[in-house]
mmCIF file as gemmi writes it, N, C-alpha and C atoms, coordinates in Angstrom:
data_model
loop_
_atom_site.group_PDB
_atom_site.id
_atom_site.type_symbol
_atom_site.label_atom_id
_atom_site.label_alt_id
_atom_site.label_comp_id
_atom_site.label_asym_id
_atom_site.label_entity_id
_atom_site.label_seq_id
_atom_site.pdbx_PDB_ins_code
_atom_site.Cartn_x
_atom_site.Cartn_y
_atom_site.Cartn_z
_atom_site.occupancy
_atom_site.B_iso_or_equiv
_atom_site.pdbx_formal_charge
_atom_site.auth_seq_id
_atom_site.auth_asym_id
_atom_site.pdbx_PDB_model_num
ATOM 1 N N . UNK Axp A 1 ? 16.616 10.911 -0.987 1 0 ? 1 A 1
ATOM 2 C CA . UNK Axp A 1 ? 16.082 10.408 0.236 1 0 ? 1 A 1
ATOM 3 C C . UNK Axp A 1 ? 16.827 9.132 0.573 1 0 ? 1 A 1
ATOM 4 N N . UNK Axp A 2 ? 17.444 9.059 1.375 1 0 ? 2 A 1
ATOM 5 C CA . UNK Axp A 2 ? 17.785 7.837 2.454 1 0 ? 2 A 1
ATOM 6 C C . UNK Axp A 2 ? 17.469 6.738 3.494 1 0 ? 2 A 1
ATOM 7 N N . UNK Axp A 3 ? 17.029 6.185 4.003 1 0 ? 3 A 1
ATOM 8 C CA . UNK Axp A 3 ? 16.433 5.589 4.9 1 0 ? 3 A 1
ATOM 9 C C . UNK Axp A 3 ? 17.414 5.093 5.423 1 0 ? 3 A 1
ATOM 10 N N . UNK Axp A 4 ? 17.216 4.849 7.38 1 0 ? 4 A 1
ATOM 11 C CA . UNK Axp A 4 ? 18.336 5.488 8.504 1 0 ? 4 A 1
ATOM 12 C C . UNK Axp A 4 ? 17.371 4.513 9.343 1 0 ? 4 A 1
ATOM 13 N N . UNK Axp A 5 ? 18.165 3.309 10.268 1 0 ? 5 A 1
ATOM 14 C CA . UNK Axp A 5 ? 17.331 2.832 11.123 1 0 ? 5 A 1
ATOM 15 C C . UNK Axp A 5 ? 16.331 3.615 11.687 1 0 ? 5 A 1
ATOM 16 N N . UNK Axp A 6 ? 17.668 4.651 12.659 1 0 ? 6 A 1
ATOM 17 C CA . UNK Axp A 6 ? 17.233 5.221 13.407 1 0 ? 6 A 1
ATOM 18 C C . UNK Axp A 6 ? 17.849 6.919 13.03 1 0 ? 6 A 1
ATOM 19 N N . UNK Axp A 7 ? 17.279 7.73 14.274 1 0 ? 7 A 1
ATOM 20 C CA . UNK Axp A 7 ? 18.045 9.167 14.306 1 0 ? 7 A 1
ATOM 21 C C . UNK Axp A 7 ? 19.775 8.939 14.837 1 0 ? 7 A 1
ATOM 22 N N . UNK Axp A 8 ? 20.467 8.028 15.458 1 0 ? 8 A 1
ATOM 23 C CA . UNK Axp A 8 ? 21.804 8.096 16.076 1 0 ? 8 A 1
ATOM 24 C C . UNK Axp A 8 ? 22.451 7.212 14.967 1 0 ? 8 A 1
ATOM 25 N N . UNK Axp A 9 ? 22.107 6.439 13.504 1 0 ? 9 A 1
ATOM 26 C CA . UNK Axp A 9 ? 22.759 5.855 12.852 1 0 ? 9 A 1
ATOM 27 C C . UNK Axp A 9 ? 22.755 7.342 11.462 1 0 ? 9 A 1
ATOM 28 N N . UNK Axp A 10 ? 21.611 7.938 11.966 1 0 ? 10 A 1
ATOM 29 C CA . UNK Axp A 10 ? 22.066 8.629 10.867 1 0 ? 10 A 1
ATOM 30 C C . UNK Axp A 10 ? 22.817 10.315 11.556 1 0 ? 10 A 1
ATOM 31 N N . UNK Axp A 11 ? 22.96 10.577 12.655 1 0 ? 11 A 1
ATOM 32 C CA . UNK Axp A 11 ? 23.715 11.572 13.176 1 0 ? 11 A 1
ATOM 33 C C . UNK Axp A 11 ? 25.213 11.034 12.904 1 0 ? 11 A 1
ATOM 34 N N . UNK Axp A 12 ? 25.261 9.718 13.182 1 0 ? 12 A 1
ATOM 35 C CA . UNK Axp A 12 ? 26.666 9.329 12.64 1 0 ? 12 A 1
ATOM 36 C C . UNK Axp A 12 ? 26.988 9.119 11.257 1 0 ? 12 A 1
ATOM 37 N N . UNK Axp A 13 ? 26.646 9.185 10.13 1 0 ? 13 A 1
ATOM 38 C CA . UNK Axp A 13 ? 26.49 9.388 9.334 1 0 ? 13 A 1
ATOM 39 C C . UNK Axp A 13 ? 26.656 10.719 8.277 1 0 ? 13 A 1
ATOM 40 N N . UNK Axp A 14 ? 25.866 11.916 9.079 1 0 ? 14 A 1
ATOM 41 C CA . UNK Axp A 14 ? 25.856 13.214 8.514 1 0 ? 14 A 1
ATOM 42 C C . UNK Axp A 14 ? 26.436 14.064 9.653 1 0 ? 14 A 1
ATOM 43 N N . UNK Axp A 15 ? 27.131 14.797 9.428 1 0 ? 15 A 1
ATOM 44 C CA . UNK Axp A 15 ? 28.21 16.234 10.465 1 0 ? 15 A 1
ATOM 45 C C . UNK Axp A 15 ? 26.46 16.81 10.623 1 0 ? 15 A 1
ATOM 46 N N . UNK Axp A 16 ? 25.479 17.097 9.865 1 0 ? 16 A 1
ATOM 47 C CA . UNK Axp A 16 ? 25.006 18.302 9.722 1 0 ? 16 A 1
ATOM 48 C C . UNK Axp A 16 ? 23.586 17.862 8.88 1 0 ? 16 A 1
ATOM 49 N N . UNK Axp A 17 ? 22.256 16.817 9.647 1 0 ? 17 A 1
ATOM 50 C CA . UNK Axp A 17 ? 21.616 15.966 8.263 1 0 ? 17 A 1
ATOM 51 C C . UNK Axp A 17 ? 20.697 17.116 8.433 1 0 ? 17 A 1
ATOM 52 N N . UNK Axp A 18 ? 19.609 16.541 7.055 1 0 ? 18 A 1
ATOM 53 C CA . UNK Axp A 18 ? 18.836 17.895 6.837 1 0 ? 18 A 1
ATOM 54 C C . UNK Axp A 18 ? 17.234 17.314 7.712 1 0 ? 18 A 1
ATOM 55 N N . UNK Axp A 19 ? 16.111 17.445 7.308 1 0 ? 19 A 1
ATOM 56 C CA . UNK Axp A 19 ? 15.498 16.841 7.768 1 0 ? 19 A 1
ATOM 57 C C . UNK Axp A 19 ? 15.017 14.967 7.922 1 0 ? 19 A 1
ATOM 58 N N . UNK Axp A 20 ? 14.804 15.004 8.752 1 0 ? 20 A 1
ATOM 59 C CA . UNK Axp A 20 ? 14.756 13.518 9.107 1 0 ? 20 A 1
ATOM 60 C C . UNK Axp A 20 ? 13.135 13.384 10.133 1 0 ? 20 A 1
ATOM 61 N N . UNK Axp A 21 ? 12.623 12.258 9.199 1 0 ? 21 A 1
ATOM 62 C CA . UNK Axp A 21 ? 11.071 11.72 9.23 1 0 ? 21 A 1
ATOM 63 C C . UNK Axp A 21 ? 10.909 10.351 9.326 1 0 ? 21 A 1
ATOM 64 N N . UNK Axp A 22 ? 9.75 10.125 9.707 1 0 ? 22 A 1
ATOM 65 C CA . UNK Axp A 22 ? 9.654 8.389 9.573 1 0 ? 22 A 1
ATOM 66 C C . UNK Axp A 22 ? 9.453 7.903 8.446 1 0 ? 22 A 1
ATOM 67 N N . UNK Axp A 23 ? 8.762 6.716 8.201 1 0 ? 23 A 1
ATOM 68 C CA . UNK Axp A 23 ? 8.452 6.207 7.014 1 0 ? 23 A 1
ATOM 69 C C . UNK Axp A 23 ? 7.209 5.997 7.22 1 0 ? 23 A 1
ATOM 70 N N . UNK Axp A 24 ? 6.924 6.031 8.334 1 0 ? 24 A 1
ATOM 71 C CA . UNK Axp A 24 ? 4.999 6.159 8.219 1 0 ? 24 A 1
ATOM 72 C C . UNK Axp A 24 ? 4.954 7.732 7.579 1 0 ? 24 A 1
ATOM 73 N N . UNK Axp A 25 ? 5.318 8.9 8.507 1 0 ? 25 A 1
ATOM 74 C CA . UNK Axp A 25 ? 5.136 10.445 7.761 1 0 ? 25 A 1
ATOM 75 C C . UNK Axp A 25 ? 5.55 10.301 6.527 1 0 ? 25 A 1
ATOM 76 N N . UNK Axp A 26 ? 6.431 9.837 5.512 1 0 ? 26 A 1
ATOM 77 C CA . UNK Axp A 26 ? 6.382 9.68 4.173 1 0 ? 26 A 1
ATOM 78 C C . UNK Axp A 26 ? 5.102 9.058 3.577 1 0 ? 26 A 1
ATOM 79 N N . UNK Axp A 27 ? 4.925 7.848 3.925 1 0 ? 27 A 1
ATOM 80 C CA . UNK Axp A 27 ? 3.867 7.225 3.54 1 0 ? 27 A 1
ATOM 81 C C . UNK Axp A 27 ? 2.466 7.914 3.563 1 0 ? 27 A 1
ATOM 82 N N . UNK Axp A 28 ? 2.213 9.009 4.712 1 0 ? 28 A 1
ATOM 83 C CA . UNK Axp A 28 ? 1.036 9.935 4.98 1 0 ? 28 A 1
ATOM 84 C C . UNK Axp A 28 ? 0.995 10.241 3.901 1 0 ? 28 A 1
ATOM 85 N N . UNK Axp A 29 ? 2.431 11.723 3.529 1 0 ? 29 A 1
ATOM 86 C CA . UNK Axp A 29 ? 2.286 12.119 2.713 1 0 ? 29 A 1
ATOM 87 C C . UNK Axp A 29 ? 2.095 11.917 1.13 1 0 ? 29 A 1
ATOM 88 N N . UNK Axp A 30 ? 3.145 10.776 0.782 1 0 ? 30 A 1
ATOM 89 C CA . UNK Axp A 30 ? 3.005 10.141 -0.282 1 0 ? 30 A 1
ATOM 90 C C . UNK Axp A 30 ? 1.344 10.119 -0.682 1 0 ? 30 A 1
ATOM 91 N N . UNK Axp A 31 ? 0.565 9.287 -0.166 1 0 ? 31 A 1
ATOM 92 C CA . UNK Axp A 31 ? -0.412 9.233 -0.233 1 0 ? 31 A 1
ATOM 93 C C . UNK Axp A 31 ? -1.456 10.4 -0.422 1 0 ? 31 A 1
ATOM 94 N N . UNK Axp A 32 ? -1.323 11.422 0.021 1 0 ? 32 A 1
ATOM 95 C CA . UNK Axp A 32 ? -2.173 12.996 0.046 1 0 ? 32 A 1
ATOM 96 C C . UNK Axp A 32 ? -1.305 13.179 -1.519 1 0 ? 32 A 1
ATOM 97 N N . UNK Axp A 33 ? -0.359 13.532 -1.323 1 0 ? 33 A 1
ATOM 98 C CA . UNK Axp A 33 ? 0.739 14.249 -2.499 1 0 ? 33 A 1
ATOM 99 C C . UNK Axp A 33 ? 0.063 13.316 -3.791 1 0 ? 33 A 1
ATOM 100 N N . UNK Axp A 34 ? 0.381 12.249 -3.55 1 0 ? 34 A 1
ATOM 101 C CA . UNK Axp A 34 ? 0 11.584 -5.497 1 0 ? 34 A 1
ATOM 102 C C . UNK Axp A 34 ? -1.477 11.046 -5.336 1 0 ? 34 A 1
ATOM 103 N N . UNK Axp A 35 ? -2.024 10.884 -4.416 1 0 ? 35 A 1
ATOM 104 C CA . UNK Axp A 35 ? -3.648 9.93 -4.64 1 0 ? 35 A 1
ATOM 105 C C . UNK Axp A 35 ? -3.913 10.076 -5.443 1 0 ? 35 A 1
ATOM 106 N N . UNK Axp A 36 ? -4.62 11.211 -5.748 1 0 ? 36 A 1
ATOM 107 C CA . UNK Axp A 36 ? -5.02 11.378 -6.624 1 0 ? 36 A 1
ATOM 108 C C . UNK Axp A 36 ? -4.594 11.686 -8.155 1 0 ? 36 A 1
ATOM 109 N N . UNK Axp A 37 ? -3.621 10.884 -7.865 1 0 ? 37 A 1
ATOM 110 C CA . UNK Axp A 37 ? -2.773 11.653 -9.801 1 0 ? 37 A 1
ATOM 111 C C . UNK Axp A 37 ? -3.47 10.78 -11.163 1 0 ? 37 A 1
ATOM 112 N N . UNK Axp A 38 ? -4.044 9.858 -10.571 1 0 ? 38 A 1
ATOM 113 C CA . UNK Axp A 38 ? -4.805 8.786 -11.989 1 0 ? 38 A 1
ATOM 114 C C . UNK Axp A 38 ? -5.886 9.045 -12.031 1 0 ? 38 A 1
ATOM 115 N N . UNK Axp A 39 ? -6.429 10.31 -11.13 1 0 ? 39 A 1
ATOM 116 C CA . UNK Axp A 39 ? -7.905 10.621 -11.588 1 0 ? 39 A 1
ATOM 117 C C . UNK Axp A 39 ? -7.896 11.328 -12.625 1 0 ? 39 A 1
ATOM 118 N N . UNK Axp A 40 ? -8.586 10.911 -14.067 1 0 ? 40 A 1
ATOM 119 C CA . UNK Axp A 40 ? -8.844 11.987 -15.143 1 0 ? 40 A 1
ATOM 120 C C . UNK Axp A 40 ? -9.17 13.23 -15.282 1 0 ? 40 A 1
ATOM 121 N N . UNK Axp A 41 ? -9.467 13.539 -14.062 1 0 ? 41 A 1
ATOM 122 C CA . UNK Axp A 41 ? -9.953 15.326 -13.732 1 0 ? 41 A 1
ATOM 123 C C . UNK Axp A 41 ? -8.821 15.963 -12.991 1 0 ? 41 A 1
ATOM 124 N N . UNK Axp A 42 ? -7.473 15.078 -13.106 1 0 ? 42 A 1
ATOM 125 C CA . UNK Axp A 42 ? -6.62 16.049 -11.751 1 0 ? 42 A 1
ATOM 126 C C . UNK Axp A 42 ? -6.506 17.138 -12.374 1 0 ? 42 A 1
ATOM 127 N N . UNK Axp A 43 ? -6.021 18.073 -11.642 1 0 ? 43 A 1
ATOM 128 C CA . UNK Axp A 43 ? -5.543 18.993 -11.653 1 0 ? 43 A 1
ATOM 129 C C . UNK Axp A 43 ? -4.433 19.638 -10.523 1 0 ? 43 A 1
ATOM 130 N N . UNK Axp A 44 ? -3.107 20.054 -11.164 1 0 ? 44 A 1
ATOM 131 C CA . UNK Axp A 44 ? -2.145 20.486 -9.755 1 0 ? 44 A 1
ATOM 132 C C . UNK Axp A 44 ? -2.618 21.316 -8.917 1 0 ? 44 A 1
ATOM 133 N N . UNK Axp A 45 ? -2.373 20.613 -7.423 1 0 ? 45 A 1
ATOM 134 C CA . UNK Axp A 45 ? -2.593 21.162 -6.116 1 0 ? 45 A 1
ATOM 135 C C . UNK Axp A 45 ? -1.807 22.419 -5.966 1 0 ? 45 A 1
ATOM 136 N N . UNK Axp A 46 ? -2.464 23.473 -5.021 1 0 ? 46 A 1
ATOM 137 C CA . UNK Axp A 46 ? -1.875 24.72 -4.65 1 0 ? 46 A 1
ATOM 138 C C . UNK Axp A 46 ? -1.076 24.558 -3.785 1 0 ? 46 A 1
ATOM 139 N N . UNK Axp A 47 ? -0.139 25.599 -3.998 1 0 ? 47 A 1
ATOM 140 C CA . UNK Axp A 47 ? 1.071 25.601 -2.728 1 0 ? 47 A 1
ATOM 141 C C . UNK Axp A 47 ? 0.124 25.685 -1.557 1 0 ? 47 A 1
ATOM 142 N N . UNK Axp A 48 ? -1.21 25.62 -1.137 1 0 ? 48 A 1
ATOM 143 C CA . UNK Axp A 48 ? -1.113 25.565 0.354 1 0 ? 48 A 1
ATOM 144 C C . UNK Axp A 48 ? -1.911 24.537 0.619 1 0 ? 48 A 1
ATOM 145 N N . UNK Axp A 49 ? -2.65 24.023 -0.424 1 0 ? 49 A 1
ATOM 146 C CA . UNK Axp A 49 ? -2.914 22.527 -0.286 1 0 ? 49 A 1
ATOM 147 C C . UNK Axp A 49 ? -2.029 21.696 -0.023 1 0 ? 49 A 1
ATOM 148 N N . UNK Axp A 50 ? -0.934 21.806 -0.584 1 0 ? 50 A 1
ATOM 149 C CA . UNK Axp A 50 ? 0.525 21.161 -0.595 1 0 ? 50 A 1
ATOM 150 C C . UNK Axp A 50 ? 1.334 21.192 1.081 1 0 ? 50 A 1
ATOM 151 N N . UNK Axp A 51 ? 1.366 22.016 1.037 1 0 ? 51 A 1
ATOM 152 C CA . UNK Axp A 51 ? 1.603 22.78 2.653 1 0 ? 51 A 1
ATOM 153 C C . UNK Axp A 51 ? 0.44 21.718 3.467 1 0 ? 51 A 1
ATOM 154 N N . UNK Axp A 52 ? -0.563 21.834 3.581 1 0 ? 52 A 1
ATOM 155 C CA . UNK Axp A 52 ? -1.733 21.331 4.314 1 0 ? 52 A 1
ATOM 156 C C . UNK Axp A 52 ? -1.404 19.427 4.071 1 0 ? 52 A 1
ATOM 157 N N . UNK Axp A 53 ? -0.828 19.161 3.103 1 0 ? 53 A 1
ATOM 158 C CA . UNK Axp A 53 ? -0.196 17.543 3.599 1 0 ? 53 A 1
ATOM 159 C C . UNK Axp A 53 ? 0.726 17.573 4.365 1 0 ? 53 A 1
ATOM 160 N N . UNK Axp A 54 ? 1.274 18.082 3.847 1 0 ? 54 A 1
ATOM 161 C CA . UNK Axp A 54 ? 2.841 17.926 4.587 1 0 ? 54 A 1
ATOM 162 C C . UNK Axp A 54 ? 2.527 18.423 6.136 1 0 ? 54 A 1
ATOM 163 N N . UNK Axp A 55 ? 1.71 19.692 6.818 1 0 ? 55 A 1
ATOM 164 C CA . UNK Axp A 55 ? 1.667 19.424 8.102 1 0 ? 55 A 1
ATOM 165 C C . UNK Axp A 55 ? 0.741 18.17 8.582 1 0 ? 55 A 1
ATOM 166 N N . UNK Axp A 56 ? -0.104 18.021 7.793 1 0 ? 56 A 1
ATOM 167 C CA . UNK Axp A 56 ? -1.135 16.769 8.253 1 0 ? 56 A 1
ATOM 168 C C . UNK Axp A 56 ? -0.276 15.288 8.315 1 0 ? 56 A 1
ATOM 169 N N . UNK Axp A 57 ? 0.887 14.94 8.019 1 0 ? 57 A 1
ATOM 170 C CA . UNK Axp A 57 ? 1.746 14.195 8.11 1 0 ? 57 A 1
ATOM 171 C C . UNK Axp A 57 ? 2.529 14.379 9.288 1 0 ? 57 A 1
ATOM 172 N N . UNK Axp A 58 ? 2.686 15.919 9.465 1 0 ? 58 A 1
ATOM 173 C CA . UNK Axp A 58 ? 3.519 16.029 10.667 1 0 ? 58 A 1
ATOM 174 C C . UNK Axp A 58 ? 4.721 16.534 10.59 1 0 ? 58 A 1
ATOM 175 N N . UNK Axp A 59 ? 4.467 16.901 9.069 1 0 ? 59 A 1
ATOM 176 C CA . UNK Axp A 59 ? 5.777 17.594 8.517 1 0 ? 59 A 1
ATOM 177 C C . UNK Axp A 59 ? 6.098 19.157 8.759 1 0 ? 59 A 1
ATOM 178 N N . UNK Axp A 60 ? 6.676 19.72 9.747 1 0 ? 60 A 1
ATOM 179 C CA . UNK Axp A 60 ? 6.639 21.398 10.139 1 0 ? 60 A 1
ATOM 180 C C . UNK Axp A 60 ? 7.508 21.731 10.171 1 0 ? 60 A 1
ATOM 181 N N . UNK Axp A 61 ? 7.916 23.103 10.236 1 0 ? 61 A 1
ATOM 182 C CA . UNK Axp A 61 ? 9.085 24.336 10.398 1 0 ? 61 A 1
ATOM 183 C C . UNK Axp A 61 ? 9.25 24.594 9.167 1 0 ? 61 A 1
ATOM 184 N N . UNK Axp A 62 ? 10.583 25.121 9.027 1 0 ? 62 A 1
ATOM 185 C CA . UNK Axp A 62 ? 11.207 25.896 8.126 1 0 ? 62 A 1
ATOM 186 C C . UNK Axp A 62 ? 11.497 24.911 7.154 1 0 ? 62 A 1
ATOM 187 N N . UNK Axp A 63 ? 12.284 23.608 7.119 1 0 ? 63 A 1
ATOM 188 C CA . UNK Axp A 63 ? 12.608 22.918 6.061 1 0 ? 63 A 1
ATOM 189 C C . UNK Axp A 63 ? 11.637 22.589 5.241 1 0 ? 63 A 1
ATOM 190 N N . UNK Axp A 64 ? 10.196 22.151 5.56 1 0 ? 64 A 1
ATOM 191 C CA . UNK Axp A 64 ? 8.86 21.856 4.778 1 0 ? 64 A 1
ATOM 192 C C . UNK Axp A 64 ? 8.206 22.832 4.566 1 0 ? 64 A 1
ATOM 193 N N . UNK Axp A 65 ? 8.293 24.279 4.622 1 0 ? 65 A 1
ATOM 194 C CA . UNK Axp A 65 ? 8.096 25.359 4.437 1 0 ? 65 A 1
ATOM 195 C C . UNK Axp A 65 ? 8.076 25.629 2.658 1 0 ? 65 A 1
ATOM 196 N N . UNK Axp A 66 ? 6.716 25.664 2.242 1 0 ? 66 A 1
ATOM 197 C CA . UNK Axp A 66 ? 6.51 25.787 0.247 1 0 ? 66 A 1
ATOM 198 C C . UNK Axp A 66 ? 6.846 27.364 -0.036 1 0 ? 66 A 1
ATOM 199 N N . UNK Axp A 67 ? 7.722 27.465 -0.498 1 0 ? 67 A 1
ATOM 200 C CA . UNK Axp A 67 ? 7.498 28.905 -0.982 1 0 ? 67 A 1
ATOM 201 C C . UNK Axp A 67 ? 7.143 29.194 -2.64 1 0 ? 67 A 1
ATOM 202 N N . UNK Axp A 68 ? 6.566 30.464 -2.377 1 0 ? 68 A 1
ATOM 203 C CA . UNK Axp A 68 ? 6.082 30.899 -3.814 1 0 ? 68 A 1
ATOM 204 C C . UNK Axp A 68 ? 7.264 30.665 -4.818 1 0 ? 68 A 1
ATOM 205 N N . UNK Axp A 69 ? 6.94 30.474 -5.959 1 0 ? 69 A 1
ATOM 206 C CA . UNK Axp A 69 ? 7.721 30.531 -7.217 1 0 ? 69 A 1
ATOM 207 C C . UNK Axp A 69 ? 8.289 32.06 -7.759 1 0 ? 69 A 1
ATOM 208 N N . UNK Axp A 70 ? 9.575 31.851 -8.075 1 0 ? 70 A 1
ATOM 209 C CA . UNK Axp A 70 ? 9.764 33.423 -8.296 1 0 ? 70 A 1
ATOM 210 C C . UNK Axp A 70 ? 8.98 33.75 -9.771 1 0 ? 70 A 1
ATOM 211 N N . UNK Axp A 71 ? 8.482 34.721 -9.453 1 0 ? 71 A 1
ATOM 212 C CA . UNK Axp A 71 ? 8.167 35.501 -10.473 1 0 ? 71 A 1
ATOM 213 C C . UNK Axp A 71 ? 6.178 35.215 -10.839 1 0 ? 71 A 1
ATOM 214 N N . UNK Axp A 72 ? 5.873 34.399 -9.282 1 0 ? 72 A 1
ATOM 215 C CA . UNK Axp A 72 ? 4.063 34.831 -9.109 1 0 ? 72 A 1
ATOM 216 C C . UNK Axp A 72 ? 3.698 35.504 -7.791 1 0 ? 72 A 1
């Protein structure tokens, strides 16, 4: 991960960048993704719980797209 003023410092930058977000939508997610990791009862989140931060951040399409693990 990189951090890019803006979208035109980092188009100059990359021929071809991959996705590009703010740092508030990181911070959303960050926050959903680990909150809870020091609770003594965690347990790992499902791929569509996982999915369900990342759009609640604002994170969509194909690049934030969770896919199954091969072989479940």
């Amino acid at each position: 991960m990189r951090l890019f003023r803006d979208e035109e410092h980092v188009a100059r930058t990359y021929d071809r960048p991959g996705a590009v977000f703010s740092v508030p939508q990181l911070w959303t997610l960050a926050q959903a993704w680990y909150g809870d990791r020091l609770d003594p009862e965690w347990m790992p989140h499902s791929r569509e719980w996982n999915q369900a931060d990342l759009e609640a951040a604002g994170l969509t399409g194909t690049f934030f797209e969770l896919r199954a693990e091969a072989g479940s």
